[in-house]
C-alpha positions as a printed Julia matrix, in Angstrom:
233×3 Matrix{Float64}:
 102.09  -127.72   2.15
 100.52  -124.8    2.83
 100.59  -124.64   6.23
 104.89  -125.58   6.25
 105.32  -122.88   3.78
 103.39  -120.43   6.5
 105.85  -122.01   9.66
 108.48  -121.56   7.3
 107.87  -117.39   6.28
 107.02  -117.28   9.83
 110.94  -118.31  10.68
 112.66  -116.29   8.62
 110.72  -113.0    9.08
 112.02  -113.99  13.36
 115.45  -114.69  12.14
 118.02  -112.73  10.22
 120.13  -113.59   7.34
 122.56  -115.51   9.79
 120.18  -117.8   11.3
 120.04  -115.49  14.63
 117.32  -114.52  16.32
 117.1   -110.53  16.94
 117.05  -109.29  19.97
 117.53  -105.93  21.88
 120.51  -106.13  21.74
 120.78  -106.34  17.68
 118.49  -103.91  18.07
 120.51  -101.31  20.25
 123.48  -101.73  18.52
 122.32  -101.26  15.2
 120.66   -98.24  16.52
 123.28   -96.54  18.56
 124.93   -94.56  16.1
 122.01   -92.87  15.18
 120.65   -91.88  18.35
 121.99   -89.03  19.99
 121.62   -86.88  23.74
 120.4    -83.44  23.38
 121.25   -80.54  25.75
 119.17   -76.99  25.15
 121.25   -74.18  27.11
 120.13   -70.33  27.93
 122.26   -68.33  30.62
 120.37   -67.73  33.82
 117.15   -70.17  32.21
 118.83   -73.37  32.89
 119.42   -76.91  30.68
 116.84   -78.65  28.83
 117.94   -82.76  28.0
 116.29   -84.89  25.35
 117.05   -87.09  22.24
 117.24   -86.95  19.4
 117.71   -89.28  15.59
 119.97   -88.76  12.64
 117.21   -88.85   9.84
 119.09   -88.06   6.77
 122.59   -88.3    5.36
 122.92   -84.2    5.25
 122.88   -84.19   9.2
 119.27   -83.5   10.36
 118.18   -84.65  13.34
 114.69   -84.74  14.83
 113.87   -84.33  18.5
 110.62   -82.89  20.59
 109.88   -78.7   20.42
 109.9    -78.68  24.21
 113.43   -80.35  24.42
 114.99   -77.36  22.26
 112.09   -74.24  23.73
 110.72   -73.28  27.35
 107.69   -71.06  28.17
 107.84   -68.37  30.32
 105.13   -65.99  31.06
 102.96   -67.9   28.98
 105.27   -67.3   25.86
 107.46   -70.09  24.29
 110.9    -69.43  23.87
 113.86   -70.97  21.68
 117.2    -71.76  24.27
 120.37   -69.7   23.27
 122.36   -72.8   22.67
 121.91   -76.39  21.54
 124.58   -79.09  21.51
 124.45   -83.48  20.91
 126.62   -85.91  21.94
 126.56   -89.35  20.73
 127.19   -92.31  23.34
 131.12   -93.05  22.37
 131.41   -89.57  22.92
 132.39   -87.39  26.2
 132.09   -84.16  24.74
 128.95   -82.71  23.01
 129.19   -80.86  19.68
 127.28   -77.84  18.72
 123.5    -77.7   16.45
 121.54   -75.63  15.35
 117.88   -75.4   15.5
 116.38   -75.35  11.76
 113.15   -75.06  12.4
 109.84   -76.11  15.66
 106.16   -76.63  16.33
 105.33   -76.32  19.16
 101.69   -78.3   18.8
 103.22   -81.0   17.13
 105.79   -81.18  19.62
 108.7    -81.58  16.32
 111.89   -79.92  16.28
 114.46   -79.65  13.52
 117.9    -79.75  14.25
 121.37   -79.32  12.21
 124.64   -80.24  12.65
 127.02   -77.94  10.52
 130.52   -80.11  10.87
 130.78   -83.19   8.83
 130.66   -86.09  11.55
 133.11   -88.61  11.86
 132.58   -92.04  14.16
 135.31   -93.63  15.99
 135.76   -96.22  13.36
 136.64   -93.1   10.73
 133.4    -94.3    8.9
 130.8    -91.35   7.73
 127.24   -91.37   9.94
 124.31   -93.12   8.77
 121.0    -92.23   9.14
 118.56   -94.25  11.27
 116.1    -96.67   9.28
 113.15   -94.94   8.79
 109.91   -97.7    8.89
 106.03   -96.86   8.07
 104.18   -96.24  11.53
 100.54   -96.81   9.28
 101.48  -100.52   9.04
 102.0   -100.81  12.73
  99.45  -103.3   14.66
  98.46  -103.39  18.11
 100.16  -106.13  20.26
 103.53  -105.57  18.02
 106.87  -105.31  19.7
 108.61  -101.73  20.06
 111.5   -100.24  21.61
 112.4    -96.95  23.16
 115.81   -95.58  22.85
 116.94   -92.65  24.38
 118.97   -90.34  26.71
 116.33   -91.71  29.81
 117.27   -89.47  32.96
 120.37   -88.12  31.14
 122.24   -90.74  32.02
 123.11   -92.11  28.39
 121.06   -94.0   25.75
 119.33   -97.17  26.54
 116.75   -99.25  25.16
 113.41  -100.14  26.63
 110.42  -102.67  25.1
 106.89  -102.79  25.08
 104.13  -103.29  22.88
 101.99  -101.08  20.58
  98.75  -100.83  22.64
  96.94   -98.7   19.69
  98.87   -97.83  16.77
  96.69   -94.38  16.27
  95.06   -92.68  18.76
  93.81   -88.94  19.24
  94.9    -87.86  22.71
  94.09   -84.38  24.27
  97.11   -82.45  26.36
  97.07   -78.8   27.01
  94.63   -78.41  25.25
  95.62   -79.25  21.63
  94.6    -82.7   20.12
  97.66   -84.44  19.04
  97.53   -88.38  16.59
 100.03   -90.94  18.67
 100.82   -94.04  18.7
  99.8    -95.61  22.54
 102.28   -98.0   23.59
 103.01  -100.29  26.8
 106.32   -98.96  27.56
 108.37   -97.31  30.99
 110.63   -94.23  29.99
 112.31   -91.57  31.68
 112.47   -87.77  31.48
 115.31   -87.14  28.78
 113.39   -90.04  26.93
 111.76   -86.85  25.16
 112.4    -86.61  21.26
 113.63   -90.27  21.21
 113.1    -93.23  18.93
 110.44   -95.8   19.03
 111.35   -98.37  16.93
 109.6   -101.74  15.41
 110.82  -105.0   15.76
 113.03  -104.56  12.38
 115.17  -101.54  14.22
 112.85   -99.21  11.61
 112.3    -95.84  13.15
 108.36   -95.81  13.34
 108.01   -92.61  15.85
 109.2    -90.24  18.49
 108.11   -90.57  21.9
 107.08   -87.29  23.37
 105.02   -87.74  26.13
 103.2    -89.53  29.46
  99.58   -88.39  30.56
  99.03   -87.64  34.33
  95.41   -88.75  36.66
  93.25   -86.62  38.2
  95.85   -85.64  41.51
  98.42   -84.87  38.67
 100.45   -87.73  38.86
 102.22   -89.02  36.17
 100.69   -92.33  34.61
 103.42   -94.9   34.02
 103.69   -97.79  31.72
 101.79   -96.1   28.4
 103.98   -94.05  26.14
 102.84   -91.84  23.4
 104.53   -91.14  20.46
 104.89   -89.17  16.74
 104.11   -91.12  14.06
 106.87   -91.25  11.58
 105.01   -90.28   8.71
 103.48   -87.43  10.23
 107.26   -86.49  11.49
 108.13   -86.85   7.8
 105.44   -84.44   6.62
 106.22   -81.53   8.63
 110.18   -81.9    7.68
 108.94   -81.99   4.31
 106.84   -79.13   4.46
 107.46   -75.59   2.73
 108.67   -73.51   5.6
C-alpha cells in the first residue's frame, strides 16, 4: 500500500489538474506574459538588450545591472533611456530604472503606465518559487530575449543548486545549470519544473584562451533577488 500510494503522489505531482502532462510548452505559455525584452539606449554609446520579469502587481521588473549600465574608462554608467516590449507587442514602451548593483549583477526596473494585454486583462506577475529547495539533476528552463530575436524557452538541468563562482573579481552565490543561452538571455528567467521563477540567469564563464564555455548557465537565486528588492535603499 505504501509503495501505490508513493506511484500514485508520484503521478499527480507529473500531471496537472487536467490529467496532462506539462511540458515546455505549458511552461512557455504560462510564462510569456511575464517575460519581457529589454533595450538600454544612450546617444552616441549604443543599445544594450536583455530580459527582464514582471515580479509584482505594482509593475517592477527585475533584469541584470549590466543589461541597464556600461563601463567606460573603468567607470560604470546608467544608459539615458530604457524601454520593454512584451512578445505580442511591436513597439516597446518606456521604464525607468529604480534602482542597480552592479556586484550582484540586479537591476530594478519600473513601468509608470498601467499595462494592458491584448485580451484587455490587467498583467500578472510571474510565479515566484524558492531557489533553496532546488536539487541537483532537477529540470529548469530559460526564457528570454536570446540574441534579440524574441523570447524563447530553453531546458536543462540544475547541475548545483548553490555554488560560489569567481568573475571579475567579485565572488558571486549561483545556481550552476546544464543549459545553452544566448546573449540577450541576460536578466532572464530560470524557472523550475512548476513554471515558479527560481532565478535570473546572468552569466557564462570563459577557458583559459577566453572563450566562452557553453552548456553551463549561472544564475541569481530568487531569494537572494528578493532580498536586495527588499532592502532599505
Amino acid at each position: 500500500m505504501i509503495l501505490i500510494c508513493g506511484v500514485a503522489a508520484l503521478l499527480c505531482a507529473a500531471f496537472c489538474g487536467c490529467g496532462k502532462q506539462i511540458t515546455a510548452q505549458d511552461i512557455y505559455t504560462q510564462c510569456i506574459d511575464n517575460v519581457v525584452e529589454v533595450k538600454a539606449v544612450t546617444e552616441g554609446v549604443g543599445e544594450s538588450f536583455g530580459t527582464a520579469e514582471i515580479i509584482s502587481a505594482d509593475g517592477t521588473l527585475v533584469t541584470n545591472a549590466h543589461v541597464v549600465t556600461y563601463t567606460r574608462l573603468n567607470a560604470v554608467n546608467t544608459f539615458e533611456e530604457y524601454f520593454i516590449r512584451f512578445s505580442n507587442e511591436e513597439d516597446y514602451r518606456a521604464v525607468t530604472l529604480e534602482k542597480y548593483d552592479s556586484e550582484k549583477d540586479i537591476a530594478i526596473l519600473k513601468m509608470s503606465d498601467v499595462l494592458v494585454l491584448n485580451d484587455f486583462q490587467p498583467f500578472k506577475p510571474i510565479k515566484l518559487g524558492n531557489s533553496e529547495s532546488l536539487k541537483a539533476g532537477e529540470e529548469v528552463y530559460a526564457v528570454g530575449n536570446a540574441s534579440n530575436y524574441g523570447i524563447g524557452i530553453f531546458k536543462g538541468i540544475v547541475s548545483i543548486p548553490l555554488i560560489n563562482v569567481v568573475l571579475d573579481g567579485v565572488t558571486r552565490s549561483v545556481i550552476q545549470s546544464d543549459l545553452t543561452i544566448a546573449a540577450g538571455n541576460s536578466g532572464g528567467a530560470l524557472l523550475n519544473a512548476r513554471g515558479e521563477l527560481v532565478g535570473i540567469t546572468t552569466f557564462r564563464t570563459k577557458d583559459n584562451s577566453g572563450n566562452v564555455i557553453y552548456g553551463i548557465v549561472y544564475s541569481i537565486p530568487i531569494n537572494i533577488v528578493l532580498e536586495f528588492i527588499n532592502a532599505a535603499d
